[in-house]
N, C-alpha and C positions, 0 to 999 in steps of 0.2 A: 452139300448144303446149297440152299438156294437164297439170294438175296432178291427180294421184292420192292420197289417204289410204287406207292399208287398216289393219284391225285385225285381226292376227295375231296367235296364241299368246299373245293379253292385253298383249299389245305396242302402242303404234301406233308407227309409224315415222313417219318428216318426208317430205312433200312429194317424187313422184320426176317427176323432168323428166323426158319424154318426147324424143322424138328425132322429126326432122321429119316422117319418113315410118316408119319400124315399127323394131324390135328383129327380127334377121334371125337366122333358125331353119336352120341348114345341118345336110346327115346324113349319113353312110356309106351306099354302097350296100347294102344286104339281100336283097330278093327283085326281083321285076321292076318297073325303073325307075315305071314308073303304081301299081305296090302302094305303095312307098316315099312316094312324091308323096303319095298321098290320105292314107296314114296321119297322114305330119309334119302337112301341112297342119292335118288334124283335130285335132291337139295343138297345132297353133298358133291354131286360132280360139277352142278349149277356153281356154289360155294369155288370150286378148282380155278373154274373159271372168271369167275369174279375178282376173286382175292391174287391169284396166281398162286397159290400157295396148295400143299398137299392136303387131302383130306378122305377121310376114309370113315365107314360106320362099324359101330361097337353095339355087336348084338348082346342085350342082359339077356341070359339062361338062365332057364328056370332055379330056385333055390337061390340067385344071385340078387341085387336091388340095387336100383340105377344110381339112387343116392348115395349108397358105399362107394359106385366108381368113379362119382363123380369128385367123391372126397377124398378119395383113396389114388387119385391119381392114374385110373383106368382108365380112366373118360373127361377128353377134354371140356367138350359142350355137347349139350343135353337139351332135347325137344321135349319139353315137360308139362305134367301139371302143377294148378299152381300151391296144391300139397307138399307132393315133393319138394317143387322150388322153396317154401318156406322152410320143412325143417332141412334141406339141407342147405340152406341160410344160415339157421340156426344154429345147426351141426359144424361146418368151417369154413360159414362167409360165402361161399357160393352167392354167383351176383348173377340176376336177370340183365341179358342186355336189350334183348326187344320183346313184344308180345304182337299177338295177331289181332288180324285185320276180319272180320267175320263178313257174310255174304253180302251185308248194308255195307262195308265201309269202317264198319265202327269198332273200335279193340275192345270192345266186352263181349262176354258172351251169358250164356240163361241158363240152367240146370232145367229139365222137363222130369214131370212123375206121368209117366204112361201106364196105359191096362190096356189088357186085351180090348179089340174093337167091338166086342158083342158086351162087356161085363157090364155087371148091372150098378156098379161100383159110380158114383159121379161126383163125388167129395172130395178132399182128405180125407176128415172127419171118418166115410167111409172105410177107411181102410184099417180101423182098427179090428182086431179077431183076426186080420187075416194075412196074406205070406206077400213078402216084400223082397226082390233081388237089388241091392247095391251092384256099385260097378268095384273095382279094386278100393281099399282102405285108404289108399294114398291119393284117390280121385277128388278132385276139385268138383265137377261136374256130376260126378259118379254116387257121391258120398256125402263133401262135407256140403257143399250149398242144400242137400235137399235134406240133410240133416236139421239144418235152421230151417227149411221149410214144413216140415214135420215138424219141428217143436213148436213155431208161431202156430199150427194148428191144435194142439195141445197132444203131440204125440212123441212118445219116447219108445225105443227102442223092444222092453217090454210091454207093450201094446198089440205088438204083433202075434204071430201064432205061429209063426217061423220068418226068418230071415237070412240070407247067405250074403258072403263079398265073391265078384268078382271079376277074372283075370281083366277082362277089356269089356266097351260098351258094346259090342260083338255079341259078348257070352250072354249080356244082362238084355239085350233086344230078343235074342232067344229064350232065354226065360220066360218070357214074358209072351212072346207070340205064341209058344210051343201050348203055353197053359200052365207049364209048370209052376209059376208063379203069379198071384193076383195084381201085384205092379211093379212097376223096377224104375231107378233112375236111371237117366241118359242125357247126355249131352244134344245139347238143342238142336245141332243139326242134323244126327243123326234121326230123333225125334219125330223131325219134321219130317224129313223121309221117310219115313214107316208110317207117318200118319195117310202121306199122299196116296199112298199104295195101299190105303185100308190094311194096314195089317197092324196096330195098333191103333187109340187111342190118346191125344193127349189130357189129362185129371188137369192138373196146372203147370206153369212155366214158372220160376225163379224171378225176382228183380239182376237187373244185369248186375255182372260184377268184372274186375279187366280180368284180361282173356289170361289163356297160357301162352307160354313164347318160347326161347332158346335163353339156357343159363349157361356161363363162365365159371368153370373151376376156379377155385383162388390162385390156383401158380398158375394161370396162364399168363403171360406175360399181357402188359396194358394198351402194349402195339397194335399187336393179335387182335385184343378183343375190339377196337376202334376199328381195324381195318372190315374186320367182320359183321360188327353190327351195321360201318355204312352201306355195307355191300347187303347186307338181307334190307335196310328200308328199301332202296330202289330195284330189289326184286319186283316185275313184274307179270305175277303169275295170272293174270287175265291175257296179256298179251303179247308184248317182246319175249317172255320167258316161257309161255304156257308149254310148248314144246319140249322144253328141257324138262318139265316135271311130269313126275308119273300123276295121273290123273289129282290133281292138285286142289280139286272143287271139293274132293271129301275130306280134306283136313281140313283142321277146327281155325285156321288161317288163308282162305281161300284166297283173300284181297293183297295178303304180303303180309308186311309188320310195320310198327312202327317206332321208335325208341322207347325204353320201359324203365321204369325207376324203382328201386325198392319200396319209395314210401306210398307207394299206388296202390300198396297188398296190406297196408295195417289193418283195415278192417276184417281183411279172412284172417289176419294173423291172430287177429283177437279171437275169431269166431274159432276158429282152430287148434287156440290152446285153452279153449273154454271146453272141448269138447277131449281132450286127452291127445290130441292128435301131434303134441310139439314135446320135447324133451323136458323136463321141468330145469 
C-alpha cells in the first residue's frame, strides 16, 4: 500500500489509501472501441500522475453495462453520458464529480440531427415517413436531447418508418453517410466534423445542455474522490498535458473539466424520466 500527500488549492488533505491493485477508470462507448481504449487509458496514466495514486481502465464487454459496474463495485469512476450518470444516480447515488470543457471553453454541449449531404430532407417536420438512427439508449447526445428535439417538432417515435439504437456515435455517423438511414443523432462535435468534410449534413442543433464528465462510485472513499476531481480541473489538455493524451481534441472534453454538481442535471432528470428512461 501506498500513502499519498497532495497539496491542492492551499489545502493539504490526510493521507489517501490506496487500493491493492488500481482505482478502475470505466467509459461509455464514443467512437471506435481502440479510439476509446487509448483515449481513457491516456487519462488514466495522466490520472497516475497527477494523483500519485494507481489507476487502471475497466473495459465494459459487450452484454455487460457500465452502470451495473459502477454500482456493483466493478468500476470505480466512469467517463459517462449524462443518461447513464443519472440513472445510476438514481440507481445507488453515484455522484458526478466534474464535467467537460467543450471546444469554446464552455461545459455544455448540443445534440445535432444530420442527413446525408445530398438529401432532399431540410426540416424536422421532414423526417416524418422516414428511417431515423439513434446512438445507444443510454446516450445523452445520441437519444435523449434529440428525443425532445423531435417531440418540440411534433414527432414521436411512431412517426418514423423505421428506426434503430446504436452502439456508439461511430455506428450512427455510418448510418447515416452509408445511406442506410435518412438521419441520425450525434454529438455536436463529431457533427461538425462530418459536416466540414461534406460528408453529412447538419438538419438542426439542440439548445445546449452541461456536458458529460467523470462519476464517483458511492464507496469510493471522499479523499479519493477530492484528490481526483482537483487533479482533472487543472488538466491541461490544450497544453502542459496535450502530450500525455491520446489525441484529446476528439473527446466531448477537449478544453479539460470543470467542477460538476448534481443539481446542474434536473432538467435532463426531468426530461429523462418523462421519457421512461429512469427506474420508477
Amino acid at each position: 500500500m501506498r500513502l499519498q500527500q497532495q497539496l491542492l488549492s492551499d489545502e493539504v488533505y490526510a493521507p489517501v489509501q490506496t487500493m491493492d491493485v488500481c482505482w478502475r477508470l470505466g467509459f461509455d462507448r464514443r467512437l471506435e472501441p481502440k479510439e476509446d481504449v487509448r483515449q481513457v487509458a491516456s487519462l488514466a496514466r495522466w490520472l497516475e500522475q497527477a494523483t500519485g495514486l494507481p489507476w487502471c481502465i475497466q473495459i465494459t464487454l459487450p452484454g455487460e453495462a457500465l452502470i451495473d459496474q459502477l454500482c456493483n463495485g466493478e468500476v470505480d469512476f466512469a467517463v459517462m453520458g449524462m443518461v447513464s450518470y443519472l440513472q445510476a444516480h438514481h440507481r445507488c447515488g453515484a455522484q458526478i464529480i466534474v464535467r467537460g470543457l467543450n471546444s469554446a471553453g464552455e461545459d455544455v454541449y448540443r445534440a445535432a440531427i444530420v442527413v446525408p449531404v445530398h438529401s432532399s430532407i431540410t426540416t424536422l417536420a421532414d423526417l416524418r415517413g422516414r428511417s431515423f438512427a439513434f446512438g445507444a439508449p443510454n446516450s445523452t447526445q445520441g437519444h435523449l436531447i434529440p428525443r425532445l428535439m423531435l417531440q418540440e417538432a411534433g414527432l414521436t417515435l411512431n412517426d418514423f418508418r423505421l428506426y434503430t439504437f446504436n452502439e456508439s456515435h461511430a455506428a450512427t455517423a455510418k448510418a447515416v453517410t452509408s445511406g442506410r438511414f435518412d438521419a441520425g443523432a450525434l454529438q455536436d462535435t463529431l457533427a461538425i466534423k462530418l459536416a466540414e468534410r461534406k460528408l453529412v449534413r447538419i438538419l438542426a442543433f439542440s439548445e445546449p445542455y452541461p456536458s458529460s464528465g467523470i462519476v464517483a462510485a458511492p464507496d469510493v472513499p471522499t479523499q479519493t474522490i477530492m484528490l481526483t476531481q482537483e487533479a482533472l480541473v487543472r488538466l491541461d489538455p490544450q497544453d502542459a498535458d496535450a502530450q500525455a493524451l491520446y489525441h484529446w481534441e476528439r473527446s466531448e472534453m477537449p478544453h479539460g473539466f470543470v467542477k460538476a454538481h448534481d443539481a446542474d442535471y434536473q432538467p435532463l432528470r426531468e426530461l429523462a424520466a418523462a421519457i421512461g428512461l429512469l427506474e420508477p
